[in-house]
C-alpha positions as CSV (number, residue, x, y, z in Angstrom):
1,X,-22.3,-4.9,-35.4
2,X,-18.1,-4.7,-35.1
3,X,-17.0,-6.7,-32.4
4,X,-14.0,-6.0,-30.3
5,X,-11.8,-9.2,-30.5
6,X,-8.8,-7.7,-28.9
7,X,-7.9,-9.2,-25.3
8,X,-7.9,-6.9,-22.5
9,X,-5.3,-10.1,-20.8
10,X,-2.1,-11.3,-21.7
11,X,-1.0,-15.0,-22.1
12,X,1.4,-15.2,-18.4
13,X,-0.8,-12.1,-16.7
14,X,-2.1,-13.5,-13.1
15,X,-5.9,-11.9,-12.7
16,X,-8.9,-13.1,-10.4
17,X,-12.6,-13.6,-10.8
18,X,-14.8,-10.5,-11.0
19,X,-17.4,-12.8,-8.4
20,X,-15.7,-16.2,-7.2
21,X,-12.7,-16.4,-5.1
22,X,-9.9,-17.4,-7.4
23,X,-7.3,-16.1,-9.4
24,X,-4.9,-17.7,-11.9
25,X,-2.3,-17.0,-14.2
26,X,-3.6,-16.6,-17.9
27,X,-1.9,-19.6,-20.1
28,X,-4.2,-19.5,-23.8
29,X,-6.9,-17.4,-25.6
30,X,-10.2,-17.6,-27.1
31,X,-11.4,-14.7,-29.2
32,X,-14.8,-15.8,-28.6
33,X,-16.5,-18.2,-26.5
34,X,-15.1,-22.0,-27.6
35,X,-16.7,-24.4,-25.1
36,X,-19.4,-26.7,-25.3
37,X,-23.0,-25.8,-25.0
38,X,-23.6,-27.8,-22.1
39,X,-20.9,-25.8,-20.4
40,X,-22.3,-22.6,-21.1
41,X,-26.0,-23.6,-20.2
42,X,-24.3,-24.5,-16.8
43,X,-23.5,-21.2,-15.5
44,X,-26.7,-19.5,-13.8
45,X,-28.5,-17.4,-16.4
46,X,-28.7,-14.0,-14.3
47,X,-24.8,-14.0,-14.4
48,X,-23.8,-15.7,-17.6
49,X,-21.1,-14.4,-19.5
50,X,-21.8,-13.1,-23.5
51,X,-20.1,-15.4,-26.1
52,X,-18.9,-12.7,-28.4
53,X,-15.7,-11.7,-26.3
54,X,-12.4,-13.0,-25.5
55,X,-12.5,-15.9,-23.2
56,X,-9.5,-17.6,-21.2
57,X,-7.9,-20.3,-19.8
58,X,-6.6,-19.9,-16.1
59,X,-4.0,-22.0,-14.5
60,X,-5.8,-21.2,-10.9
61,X,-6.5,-21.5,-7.6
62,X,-8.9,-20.8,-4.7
63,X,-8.3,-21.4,-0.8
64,X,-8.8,-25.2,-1.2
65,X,-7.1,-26.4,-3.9
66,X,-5.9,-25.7,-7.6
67,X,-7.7,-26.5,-11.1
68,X,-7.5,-25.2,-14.7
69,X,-10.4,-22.7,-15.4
70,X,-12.3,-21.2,-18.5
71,X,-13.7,-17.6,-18.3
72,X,-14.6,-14.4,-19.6
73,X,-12.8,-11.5,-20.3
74,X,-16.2,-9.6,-18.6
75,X,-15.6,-11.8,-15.6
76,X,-12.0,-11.1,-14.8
77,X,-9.7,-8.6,-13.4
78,X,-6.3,-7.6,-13.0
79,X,-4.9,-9.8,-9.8
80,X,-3.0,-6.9,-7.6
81,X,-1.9,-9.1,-4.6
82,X,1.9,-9.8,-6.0
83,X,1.7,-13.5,-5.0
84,X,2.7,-16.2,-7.5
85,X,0.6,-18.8,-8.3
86,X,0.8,-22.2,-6.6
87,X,-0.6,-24.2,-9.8
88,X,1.8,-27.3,-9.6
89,X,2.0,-26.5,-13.8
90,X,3.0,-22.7,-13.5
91,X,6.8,-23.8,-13.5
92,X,6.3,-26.5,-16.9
93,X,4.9,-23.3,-18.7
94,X,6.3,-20.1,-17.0
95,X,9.8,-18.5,-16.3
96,X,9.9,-15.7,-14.1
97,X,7.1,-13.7,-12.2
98,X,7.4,-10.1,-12.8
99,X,5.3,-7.0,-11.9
100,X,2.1,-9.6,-12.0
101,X,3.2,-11.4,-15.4
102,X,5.0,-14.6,-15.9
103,X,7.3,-14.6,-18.7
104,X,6.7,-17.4,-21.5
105,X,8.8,-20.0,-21.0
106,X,10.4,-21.2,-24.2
107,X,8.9,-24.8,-25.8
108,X,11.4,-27.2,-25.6
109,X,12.3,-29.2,-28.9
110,X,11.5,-32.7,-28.6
């Protein structure tokens, strides 16, 4: 079976949860699932995510306070409020907000 390793997300694109009440912006990519086991067997089995598809890596948020967070491309969706994100890091990695994408903000050479 040919799987389908292209993200639907971009690396700076702000999206939400598909069930819990966060969003984030999108700051590194998977192709396929690259977490621990343990991790994995955490989530509840009647809505765990498949392995075999991009998963990503969320500067986010939710009402109460601000983490980073790992999830599946199945379990995310395009975020259409406009809002920036408030993750105290978004600035360290990110340049601009634009149309509900963040321009990459160059590395700096050390």
């Amino acid at each position: 079976m040919e799987v389908n390793r292209d993200a639907k997300f971009r690396i700076g694109q702000i999206v939400r949860h598909r069930f819990y009440p966060f969003r984030g912006v999108i700051f590194d990519v998977d192709p396929t699932f690259n977490n621990t086991e343990e991790w994995w067997l955490s989530i509840p089995e009647e809505v765990r995510p498949r392995k075999d598809q991009p998963y990503y890596h969320l500067l986010a948020e939710n009402s109460d306070t601000e983490y980073v967070a790992y999830v599946s491309e199945q379990n995310l969706l395009p975020d259409e409020t406009g809002e920036p994100v408030r993750h105290p890091q978004v600035h360290e990695l990110f340049g601009a907000l634009k149309d509900g994408i963040y321009s990459i903000r160059a590395k700096s050479a050390h």
